[in-house]
N, C-alpha and C positions, 0 to 999 in steps of 0.2 A: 582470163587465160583461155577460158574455151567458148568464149566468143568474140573472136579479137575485132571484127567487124571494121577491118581493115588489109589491104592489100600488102603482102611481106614477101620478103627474099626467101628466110629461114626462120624456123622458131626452135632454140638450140636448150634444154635443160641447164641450170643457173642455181649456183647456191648465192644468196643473196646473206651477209655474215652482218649481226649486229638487229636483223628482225624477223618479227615471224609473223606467220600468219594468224588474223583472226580474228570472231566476229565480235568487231570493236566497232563500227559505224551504223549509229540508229539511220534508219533508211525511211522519209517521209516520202519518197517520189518513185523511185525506179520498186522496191520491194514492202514498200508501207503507206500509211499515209500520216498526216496530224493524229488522227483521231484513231488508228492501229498499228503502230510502228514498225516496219517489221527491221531487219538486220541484215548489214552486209559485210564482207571483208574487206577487212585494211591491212595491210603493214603496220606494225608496232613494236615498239621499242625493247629489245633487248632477243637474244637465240640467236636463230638462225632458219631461211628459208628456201626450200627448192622449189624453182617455179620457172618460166618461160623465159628466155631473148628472146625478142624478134629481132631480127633485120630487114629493115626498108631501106628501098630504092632511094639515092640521094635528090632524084627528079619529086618525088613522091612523099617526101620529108612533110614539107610547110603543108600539105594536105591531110596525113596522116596525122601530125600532131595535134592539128587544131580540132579534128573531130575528136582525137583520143581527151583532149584538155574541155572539150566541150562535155565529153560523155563524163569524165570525173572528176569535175570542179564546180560541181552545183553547191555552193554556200560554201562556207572555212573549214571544211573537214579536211582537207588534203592540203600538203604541199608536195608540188612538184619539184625534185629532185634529183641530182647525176648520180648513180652510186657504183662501185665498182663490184661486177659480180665474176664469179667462177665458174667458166664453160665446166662442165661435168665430163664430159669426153674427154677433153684437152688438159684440164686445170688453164686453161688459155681466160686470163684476165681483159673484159671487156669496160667499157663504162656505158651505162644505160639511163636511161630516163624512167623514175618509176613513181609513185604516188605512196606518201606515206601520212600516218592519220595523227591528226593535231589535237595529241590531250588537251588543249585548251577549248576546241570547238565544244558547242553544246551539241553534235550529233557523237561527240566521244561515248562509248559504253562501253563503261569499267568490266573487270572480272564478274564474269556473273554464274552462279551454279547453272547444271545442266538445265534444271526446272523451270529457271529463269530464263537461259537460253532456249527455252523449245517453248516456252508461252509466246517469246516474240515470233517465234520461226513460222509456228504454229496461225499464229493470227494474223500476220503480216502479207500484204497483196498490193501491191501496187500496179503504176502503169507497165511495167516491164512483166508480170505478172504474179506468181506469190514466193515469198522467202522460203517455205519449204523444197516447191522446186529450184529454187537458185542454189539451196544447200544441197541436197539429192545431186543435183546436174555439178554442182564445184567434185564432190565427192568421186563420184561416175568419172570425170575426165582427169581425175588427179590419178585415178587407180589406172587408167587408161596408159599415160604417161608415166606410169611405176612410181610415182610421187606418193611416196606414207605421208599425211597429216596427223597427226596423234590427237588434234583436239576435233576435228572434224570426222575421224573414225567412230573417236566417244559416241557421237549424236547421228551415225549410221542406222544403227537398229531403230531408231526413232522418226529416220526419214526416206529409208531404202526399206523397200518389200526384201522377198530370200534373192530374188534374182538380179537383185540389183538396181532393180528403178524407183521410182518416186513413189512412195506409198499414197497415193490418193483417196 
């Protein structure tokens, strides 16, 4: 969401009804590796969640997807999906393409206490660089956009300094 690392129309606020956010995907590549796993967000089953539309250019479509299907289709943790979300402005009913995480994959990670959650946070680094700041920088641009996370606030003091940024 705040790094869409693609070319858009519009990026409009969206409750997304039926999942929520959360850090449900063990990350070996982009935020971990084999050998220190760290964690990323998915979509999962069951709430409800406020997050981005984009709108792309229809010229700019088959370009835009394939990088976005490239960047989050590494192994069986996601499936790609239409789902119908609610402009926030409007209540105006869109249908969007979004990525939701597959309890059957072995990168699924179940409910985990906070302790548990900040061990991976905590030691997680990958190519894209470390799960602390992927979690720091989600938090940062969610508040940004007025988006409350309630389980992502929990682990605020643990990965945000007083002013807001990445405790390093």
């Amino acid at each position: 969401m705040w790094r869409p690392d693609f070319e858009f129309l519009s990026a409009r606020p969206a409750r997304l009804l039926g999942y929520h956010r959360r850090l449900s995907v063990i990350s070996h590549h982009y935020r971990g590796t084999k050998e220190n796993p760290g964690l990323v967000l998915g979509l999962d089953r069951g709430g409800s969640c406020i997050g981005l539309v984009y709108e792309i250019a229809a010229a700019d479509w088959d370009v835009v997807h394939a990088k976005v299907r490239a960047r989050e289709m590494l192994g069986d943790v996601y499936d790609e999906v239409a789902k119908r979300f609610a402009i926030l402005e409007t209540d105006e009913r869109v249908e969007a393409l979004t990525y939701v995480v597959r309890r059957q994959s072995a990168q699924y990670a179940p409910q985990m206490t906070r302790d548990e959650l900040l061990a991976f946070i905590y030691r997680g680094q990958g190519t894209m660089g470390s799960c602390k700041d992927y979690v720091a920088n989600t938090i940062t641009h969610l508040r940004r956009f007025g988006i409350h996370d309630r389980g992502l606030e929990e682990l605020a003091p643990f990965v945000l300094d007083s002013g807001g940024n990445s405790k390093g």
